[in-house]
C-alpha positions in Angstrom: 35.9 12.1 -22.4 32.6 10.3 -23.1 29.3 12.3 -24.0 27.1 11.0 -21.2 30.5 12.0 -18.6 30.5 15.5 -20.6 26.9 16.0 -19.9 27.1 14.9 -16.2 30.5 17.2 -15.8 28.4 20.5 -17.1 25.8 19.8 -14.4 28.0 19.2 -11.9 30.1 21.8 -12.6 28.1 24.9 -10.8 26.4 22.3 -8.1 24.4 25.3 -6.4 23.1 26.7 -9.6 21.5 23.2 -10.3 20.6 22.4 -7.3 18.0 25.3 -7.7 17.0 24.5 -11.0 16.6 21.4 -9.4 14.3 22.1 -6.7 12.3 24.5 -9.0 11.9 21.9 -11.8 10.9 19.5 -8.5 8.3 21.7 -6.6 6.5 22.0 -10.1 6.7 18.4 -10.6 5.3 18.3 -7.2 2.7 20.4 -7.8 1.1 19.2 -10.8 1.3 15.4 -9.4 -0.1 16.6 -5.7 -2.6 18.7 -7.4 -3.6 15.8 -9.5 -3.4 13.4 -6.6 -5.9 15.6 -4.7 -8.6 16.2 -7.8 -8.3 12.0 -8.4 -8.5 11.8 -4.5 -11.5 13.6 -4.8 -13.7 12.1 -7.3 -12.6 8.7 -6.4 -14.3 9.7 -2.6 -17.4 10.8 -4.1 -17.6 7.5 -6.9 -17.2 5.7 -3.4 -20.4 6.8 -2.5 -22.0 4.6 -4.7 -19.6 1.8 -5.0 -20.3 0.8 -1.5 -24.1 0.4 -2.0 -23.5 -1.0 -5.6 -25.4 1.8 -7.0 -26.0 1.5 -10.8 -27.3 4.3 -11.5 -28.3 7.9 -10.1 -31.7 10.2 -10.7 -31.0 13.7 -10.3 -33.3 16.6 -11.0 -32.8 17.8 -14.7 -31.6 21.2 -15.4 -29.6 21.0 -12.0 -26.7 22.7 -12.3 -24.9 20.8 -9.0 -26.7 17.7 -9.1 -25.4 17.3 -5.2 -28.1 20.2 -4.1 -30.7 19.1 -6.3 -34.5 18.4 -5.2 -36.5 15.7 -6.7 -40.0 14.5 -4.8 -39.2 11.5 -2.6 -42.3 9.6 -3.4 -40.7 8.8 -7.3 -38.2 6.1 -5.7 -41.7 3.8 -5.7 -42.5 5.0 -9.4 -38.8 3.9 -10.3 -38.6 0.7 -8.5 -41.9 -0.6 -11.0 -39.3 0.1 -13.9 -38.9 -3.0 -15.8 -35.0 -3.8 -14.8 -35.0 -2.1 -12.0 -34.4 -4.2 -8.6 -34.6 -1.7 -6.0 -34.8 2.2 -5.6 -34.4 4.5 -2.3 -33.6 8.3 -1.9 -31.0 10.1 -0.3 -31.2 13.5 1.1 -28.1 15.4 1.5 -27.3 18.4 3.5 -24.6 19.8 5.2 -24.4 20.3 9.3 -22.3 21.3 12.4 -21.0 20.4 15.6 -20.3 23.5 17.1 -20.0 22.8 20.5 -16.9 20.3 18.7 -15.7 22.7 16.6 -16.6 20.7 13.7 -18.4 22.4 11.0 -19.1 22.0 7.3 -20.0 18.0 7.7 -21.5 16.0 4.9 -25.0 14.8 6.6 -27.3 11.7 4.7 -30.7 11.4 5.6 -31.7 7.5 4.7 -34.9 6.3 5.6 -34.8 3.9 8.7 -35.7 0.2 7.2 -33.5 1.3 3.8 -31.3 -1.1 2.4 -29.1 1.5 1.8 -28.5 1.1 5.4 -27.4 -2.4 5.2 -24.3 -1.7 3.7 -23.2 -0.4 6.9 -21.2 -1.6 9.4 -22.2 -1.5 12.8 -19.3 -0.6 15.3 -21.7 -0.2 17.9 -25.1 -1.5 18.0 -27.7 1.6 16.8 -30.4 2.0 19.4 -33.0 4.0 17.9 -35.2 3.2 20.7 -34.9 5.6 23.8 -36.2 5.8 27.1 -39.7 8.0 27.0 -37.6 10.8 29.7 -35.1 10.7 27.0 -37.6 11.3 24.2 -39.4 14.3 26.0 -35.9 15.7 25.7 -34.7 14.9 22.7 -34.9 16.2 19.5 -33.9 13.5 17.4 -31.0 10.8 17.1 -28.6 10.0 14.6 -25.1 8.1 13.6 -21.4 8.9 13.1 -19.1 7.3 10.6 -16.2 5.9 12.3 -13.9 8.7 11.1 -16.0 11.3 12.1 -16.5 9.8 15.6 -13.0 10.0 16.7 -12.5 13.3 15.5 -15.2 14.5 17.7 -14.2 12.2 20.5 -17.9 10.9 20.8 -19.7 7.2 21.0 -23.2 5.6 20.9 -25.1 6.9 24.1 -23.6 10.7 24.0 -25.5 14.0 23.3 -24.9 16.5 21.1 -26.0 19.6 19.6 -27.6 20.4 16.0 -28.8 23.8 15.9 -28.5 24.1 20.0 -31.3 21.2 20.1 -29.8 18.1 21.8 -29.6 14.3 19.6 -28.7 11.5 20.9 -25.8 9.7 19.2 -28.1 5.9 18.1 -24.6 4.1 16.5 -20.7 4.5 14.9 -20.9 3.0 11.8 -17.8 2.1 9.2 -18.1 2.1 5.4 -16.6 1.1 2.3 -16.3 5.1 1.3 -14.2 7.1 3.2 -16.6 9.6 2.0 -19.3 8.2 4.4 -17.2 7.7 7.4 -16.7 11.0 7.6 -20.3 11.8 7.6 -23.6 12.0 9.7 -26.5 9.8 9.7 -30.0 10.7 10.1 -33.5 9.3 9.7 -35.2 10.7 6.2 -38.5 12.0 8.1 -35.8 13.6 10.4 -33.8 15.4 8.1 -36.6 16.6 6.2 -38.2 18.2 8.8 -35.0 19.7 10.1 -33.8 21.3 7.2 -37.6 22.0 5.9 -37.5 19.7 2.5 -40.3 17.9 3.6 -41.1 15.0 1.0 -37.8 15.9 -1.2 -34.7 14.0 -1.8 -31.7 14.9 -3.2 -30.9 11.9 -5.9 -32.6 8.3 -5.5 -30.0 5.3 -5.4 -30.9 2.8 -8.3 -29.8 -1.0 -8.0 -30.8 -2.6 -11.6 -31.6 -6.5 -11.9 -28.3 -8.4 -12.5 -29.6 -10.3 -15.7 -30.1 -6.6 -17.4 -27.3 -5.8 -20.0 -25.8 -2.6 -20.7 -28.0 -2.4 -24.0 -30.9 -2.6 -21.7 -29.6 -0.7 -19.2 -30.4 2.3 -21.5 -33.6 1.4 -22.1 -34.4 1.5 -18.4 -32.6 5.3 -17.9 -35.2 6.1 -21.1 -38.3 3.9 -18.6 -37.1 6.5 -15.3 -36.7 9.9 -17.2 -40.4 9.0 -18.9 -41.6 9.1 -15.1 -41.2 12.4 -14.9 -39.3 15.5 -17.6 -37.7 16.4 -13.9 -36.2 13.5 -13.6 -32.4 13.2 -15.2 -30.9 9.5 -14.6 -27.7 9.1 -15.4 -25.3 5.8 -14.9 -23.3 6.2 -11.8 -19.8 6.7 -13.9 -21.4 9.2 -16.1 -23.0 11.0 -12.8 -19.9 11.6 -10.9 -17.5 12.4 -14.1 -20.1 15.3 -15.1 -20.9 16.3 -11.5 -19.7 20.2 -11.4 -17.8 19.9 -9.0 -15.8 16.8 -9.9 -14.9 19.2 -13.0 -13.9 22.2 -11.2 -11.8 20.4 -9.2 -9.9 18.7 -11.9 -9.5 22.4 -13.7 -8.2 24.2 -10.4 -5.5 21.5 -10.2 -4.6 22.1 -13.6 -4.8 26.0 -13.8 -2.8 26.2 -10.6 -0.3 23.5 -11.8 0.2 26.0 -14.8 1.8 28.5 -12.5 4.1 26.2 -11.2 5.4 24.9 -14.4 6.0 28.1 -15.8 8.5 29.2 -12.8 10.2 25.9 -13.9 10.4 26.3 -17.1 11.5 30.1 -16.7 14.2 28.6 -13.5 15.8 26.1 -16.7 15.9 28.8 -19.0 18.1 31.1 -17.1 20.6 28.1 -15.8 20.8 26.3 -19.5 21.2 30.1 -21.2 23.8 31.3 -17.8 25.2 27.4 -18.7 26.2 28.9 -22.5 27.4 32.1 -22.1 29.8 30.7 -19.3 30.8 27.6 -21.7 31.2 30.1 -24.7 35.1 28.9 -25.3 34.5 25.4 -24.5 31.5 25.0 -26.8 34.1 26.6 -29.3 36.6 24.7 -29.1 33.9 21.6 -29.6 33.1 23.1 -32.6 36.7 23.0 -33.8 37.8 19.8 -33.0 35.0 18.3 -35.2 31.3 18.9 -32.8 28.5 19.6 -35.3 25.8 21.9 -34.3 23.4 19.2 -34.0 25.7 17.6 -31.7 26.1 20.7 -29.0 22.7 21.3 -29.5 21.9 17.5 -28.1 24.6 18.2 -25.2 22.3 21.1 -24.2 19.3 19.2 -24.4 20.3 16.2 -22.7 21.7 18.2 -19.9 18.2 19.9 -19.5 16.6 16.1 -19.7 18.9 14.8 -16.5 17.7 17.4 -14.9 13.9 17.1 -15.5 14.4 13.1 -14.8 15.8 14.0 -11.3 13.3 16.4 -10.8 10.3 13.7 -11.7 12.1 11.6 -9.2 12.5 14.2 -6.0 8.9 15.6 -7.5 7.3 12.6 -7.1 8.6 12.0 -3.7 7.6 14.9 -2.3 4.2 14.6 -3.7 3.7 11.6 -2.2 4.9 13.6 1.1 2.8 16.3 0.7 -0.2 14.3 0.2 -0.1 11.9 2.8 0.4 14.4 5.2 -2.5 16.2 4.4 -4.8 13.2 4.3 -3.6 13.1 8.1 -5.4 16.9 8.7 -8.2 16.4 10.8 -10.1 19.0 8.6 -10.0 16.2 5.4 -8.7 13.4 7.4 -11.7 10.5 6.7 -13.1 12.7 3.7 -10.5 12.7 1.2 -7.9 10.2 0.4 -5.5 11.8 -2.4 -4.8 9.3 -5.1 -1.1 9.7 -6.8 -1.5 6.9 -8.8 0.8 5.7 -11.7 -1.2 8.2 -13.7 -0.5 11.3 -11.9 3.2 10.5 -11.5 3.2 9.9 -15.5 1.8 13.4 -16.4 4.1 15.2 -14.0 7.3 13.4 -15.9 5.7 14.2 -19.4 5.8 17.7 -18.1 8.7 17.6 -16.7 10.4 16.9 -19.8 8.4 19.3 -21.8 9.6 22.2 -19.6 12.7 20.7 -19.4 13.3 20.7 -23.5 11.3 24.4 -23.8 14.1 26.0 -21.1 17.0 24.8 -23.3 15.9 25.1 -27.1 16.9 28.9 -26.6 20.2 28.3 -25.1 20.6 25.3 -26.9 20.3 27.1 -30.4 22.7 30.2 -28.6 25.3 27.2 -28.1 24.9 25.9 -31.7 25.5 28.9 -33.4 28.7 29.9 -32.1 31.4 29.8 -34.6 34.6 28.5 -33.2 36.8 31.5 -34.5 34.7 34.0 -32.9 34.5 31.9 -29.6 38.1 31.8 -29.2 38.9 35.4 -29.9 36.1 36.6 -27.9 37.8 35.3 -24.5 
């Protein structure tokens, strides 16, 4: 008999046994690439923010521990915009709102000023009409948008009513973006915002577009140009502003720390088959050794049996990330927020671990198997 058919004869042996290493060895693979999936899924939604304007770089208030919530004075996007390099400036406020009467709550809302050219980068599903009737505007408190995402999860369109903090607004347009971030958002006037949430004259970071003739040499000369404004001010290339964002890191180190968990039940689930494997395989693995097997050889067997079944598992693991993730994209509490990513990348690191796990479960039993001395195998039976 062949090595490889050996090796696939031990594993097929006890079926049910393996079969729950295997689906141990796969839900950990599934978790660490899911996991992964969802913290990728995650900064890539918030990086979308500024890809779709074509943002180059981001000014934050400096010391701000989550730049997202930070407050910088509105009136510095005109200081910034005389920068030498810089082609255009605007703010952004950011808050977060409800509709409550649509049982939609914790909803990323932008306040952009009205003739921005941030808002250019919108499209239009339905034509905003900011203008109302004057009846209307004795009644209403304010207007504002929906991304496309968020308007079909609230079943609303341009022309209906709804309620922000039981004040009526009327819905001005449905607009679709190039972040999925965005089309799951509300849209508001600036003025509107600020007055609302009482940040009158603040902004939460100011959108930087720098002249296209400006290298990346220059480009830190003109970050030096903004933060000489003002000490406040921190401006950061957009890259550098999202991978350092607080968030972005916690997210990336709760996938990890819960992935740990996950591979350690699968390293402990190989252990017990590979080691339960060897003790049954005691006078087989003995009379190996006496027909010629050198330790080094049974030790390999072990091994290899413990890779075929991390391979599998990176296979079904992989699949039922991809599963797992999809479906949740498809909840309508993230569904037109977050888009997981299990990319290449993600599937790679789950099979690196996979192996890993996979060779730490059988070194013990593999070393148990090499030991045993073909006398004392046979007479012990």
């Amino acid at each position: 008999m062949r090595f490889t058919s050996l090796v696939l004869k031990n594993l097929t042996r006890r079926r049910f046994r393996t079969a729950l290493t295997l689906a141990a060895l796969s839900l950990a693979v599934a978790s660490v690439v899911s996991l992964r999936g969802i913290a990728k899924g995650f900064t890539r939604s918030f990086a979308g923010i500024y890809e779709s304007h074509a943002v180059d770089v981001v000014v934050s208030r400096q010391g701000t521990a989550d730049r997202v919530s930070s407050s910088i004075a509105e009136s510095s996007s005109q200081k910034i915009e005389s920068v030498t390099g810089v082609d255009r400036a605007d703010g952004v406020l950011l808050e977060t709102l409800s509709l409550e009467d649509q049982q939609i709550y914790g909803i990323p809302t932008m306040g952009i000023a009205q003739g921005s050219w941030l808002r250019d980068d919108f499209q239009w599903l339905d034509q905003p009409a900011e203008k109302v009737d004057k009846e209307s505007n004795e009644t209403l408190a304010g207007v504002l948008s929906l991304g496309v995402n968020l308007a079909d999860r609230a079943g609303l369109q341009a022309g209906d009513t709804v309620n922000l903090f039981e004040e009526p607004y009327r819905v001005s347009g449905i607009f679709e973006s190039a972040s999925v971030w965005e089309n799951g958002a509300l849209l508001m006037p600036l003025r509107q915002l600020q007055t609302l949430t009482d940040r009158s004259g603040q902004v939460t970071y100011i959108n930087v577009v720098l002249d296209r003739d400006v290298q990346s040499q220059q480009a830190e000369e003109v970050l030096r140009a903004i933060e000489a404004i003002d000490p406040k001010l921190n401006a950061l290339a957009t890259e550098m502003f999202v991978e350092t964002d607080t968030r972005m890191k916690l997210a990336s180190a709760m996938a990890w720390m819960t992935s740990m968990i996950a591979l350690a039940i699968g390293a402990v689930s190989t252990l017990n088959t590979m080691m339960t494997s060897v003790l049954e395989r005691t006078r087989e693995i003995g009379v190996l050794r006496a027909v010629g097997w050198s330790r080094r050889r049974v030790t390999w067997m072990i091994l290899c049996e413990s890779l075929l079944l991390a391979i599998l598992a990176t296979l079904v693991g992989g699949c039922l990330a991809w599963l797992a993730t999809n479906a949740m994209s498809r909840h309508p509490v993230v569904r037109g927020i977050l888009v997981p990513s299990v990319d290449g990348g993600c599937l790679v690191e789950g099979a690196v671990l996979a192996v890993l796990i996979g060779l730490a479960g059988a070194m013990l039993p593999a070393r148990r198997a090499a030991s045993i001395m073909p006398s004392e195998a046979i007479r012990s039976i």
